[in-house]
C-alpha positions as CSV (number, residue, x, y, z in Angstrom):
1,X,0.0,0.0,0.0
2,X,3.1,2.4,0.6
3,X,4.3,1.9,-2.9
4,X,1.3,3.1,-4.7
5,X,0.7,6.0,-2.6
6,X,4.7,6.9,-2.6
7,X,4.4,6.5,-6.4
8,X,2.1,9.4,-7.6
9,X,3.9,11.9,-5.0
10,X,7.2,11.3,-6.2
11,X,6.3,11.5,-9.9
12,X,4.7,14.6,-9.1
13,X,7.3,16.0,-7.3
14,X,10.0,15.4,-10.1
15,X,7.8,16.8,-13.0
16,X,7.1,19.4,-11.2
17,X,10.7,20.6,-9.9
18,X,12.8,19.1,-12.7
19,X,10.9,21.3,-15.6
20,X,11.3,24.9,-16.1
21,X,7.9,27.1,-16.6
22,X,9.5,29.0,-19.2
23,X,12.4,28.8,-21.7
24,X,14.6,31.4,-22.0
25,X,14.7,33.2,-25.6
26,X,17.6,35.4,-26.3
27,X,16.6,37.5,-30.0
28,X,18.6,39.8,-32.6
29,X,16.7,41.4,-35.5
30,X,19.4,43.5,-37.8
31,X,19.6,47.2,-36.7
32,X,16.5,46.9,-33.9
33,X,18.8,46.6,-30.8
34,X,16.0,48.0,-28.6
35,X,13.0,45.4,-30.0
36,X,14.5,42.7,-31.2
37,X,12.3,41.8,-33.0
38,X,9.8,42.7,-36.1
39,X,6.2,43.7,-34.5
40,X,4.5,44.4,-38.3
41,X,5.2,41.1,-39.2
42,X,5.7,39.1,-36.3
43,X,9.0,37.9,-36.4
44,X,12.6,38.1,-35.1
45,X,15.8,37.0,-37.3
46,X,17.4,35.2,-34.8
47,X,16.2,33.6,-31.7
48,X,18.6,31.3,-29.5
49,X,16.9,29.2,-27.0
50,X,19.9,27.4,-25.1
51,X,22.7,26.7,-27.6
52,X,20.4,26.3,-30.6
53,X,19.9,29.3,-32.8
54,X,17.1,29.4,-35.3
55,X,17.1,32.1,-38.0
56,X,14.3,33.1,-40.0
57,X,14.9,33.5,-43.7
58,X,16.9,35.5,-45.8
59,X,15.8,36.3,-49.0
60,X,16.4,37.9,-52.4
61,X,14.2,39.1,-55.5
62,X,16.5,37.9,-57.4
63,X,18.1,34.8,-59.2
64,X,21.8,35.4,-59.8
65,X,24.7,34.5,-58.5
66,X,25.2,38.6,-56.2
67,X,21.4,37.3,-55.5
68,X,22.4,33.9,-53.8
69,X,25.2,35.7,-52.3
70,X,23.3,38.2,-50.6
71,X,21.2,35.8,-49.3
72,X,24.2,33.9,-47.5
73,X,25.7,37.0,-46.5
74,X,22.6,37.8,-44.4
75,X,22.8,34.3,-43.1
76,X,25.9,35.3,-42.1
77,X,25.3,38.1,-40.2
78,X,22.8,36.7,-38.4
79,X,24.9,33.8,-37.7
80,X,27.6,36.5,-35.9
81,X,25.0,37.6,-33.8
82,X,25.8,35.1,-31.4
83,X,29.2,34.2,-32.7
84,X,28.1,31.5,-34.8
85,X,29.9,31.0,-38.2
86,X,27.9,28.3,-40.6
87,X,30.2,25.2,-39.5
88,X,27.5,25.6,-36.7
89,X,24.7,25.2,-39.3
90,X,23.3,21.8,-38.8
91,X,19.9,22.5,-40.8
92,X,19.1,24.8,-44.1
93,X,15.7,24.9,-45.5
94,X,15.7,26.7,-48.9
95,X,12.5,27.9,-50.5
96,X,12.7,29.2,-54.2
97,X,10.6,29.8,-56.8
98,X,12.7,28.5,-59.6
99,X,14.6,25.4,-58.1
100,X,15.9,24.4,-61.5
101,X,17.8,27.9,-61.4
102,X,18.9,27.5,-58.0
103,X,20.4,24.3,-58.3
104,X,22.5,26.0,-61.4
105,X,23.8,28.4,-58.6
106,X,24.7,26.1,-56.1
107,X,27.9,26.8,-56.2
108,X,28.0,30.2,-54.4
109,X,26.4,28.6,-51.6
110,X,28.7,25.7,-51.2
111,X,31.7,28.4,-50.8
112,X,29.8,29.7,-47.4
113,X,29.5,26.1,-45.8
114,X,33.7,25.1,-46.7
115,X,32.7,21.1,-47.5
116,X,30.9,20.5,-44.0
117,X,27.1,20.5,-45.4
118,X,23.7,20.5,-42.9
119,X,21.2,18.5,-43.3
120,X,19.2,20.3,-45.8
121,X,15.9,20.5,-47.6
122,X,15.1,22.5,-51.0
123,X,11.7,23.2,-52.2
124,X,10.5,24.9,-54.7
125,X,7.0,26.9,-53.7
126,X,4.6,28.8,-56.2
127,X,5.3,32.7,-54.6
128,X,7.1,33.7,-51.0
129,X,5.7,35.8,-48.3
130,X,7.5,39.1,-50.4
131,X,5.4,38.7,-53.8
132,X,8.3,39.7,-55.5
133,X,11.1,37.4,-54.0
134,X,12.3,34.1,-55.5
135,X,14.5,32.5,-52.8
136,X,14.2,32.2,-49.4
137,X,17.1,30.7,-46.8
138,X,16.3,29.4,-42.9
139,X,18.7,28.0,-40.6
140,X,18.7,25.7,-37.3
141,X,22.6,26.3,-35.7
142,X,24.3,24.8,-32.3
143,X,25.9,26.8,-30.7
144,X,28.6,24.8,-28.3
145,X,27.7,23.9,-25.1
């Protein structure tokens, strides 16, 4: 009879002492050091939630290779926020509107990763949340511990 009253308390005790109530969320959004974050659209660039960064995307209106540079060179920046280079990237996702194009430019993103590639998924999407843009680059990061 001990055991199965014992039981319950103890569980309860551990789940509720061992878990947090809230996580912490550290963000950086480009030049808004004061909000951190974008309040039109509902988003911030870079959130970190223990040693995992994950940025929203970068994107360009345009197809070429200064286009699909841009893009990484954003990725980059946010990546510095928190002193992250992309040999911390272990995820991309990478929305375009012309994948056949995109896959001709691959090479200008290969240079940013230096041979030690993410996991990563490319898909090709009808129109972005910009109307006029035609790739779109997230990332997941880890930070070391």
């Amino acid at each position: 009879m001990k055991y199965i009253i014992i039981f319950p308390l103890l569980f309860t005790f551990f789940n509720v002492f061992s878990q947090e109530k809230e996580i912490k969320k550290e963000k950086w959004h480009w030049n808004n050091k004061k909000a951190k974050q974008d309040t039109v659209a509902g988003y911030t660039q870079v959130l970190k939630v223990d040693n995992v960064l994950y940025i929203s995307g970068a994107v360009t209106t345009d197809l070429t290779p200064e286009g699909v540079q841009s893009v990484y060179n954003d990725l980059k920046a946010s990546l510095q926020s928190f002193g992250a280079t992309f040999q911390n990237v272990v995820k991309e996702n990478l929305y375009t509107t012309d994948i056949a194009e995109m896959k001709k430019l691959n090479y200008v993103r290969k240079k940013f990763y230096k041979n030690d590639f993410p996991a990563a998924t490319w898909v090709q999407i009808q129109r972005l949340y910009m109307a006029e843009a035609k790739l779109e680059v997230e990332l997941i990061a880890h930070l070391p511990k």
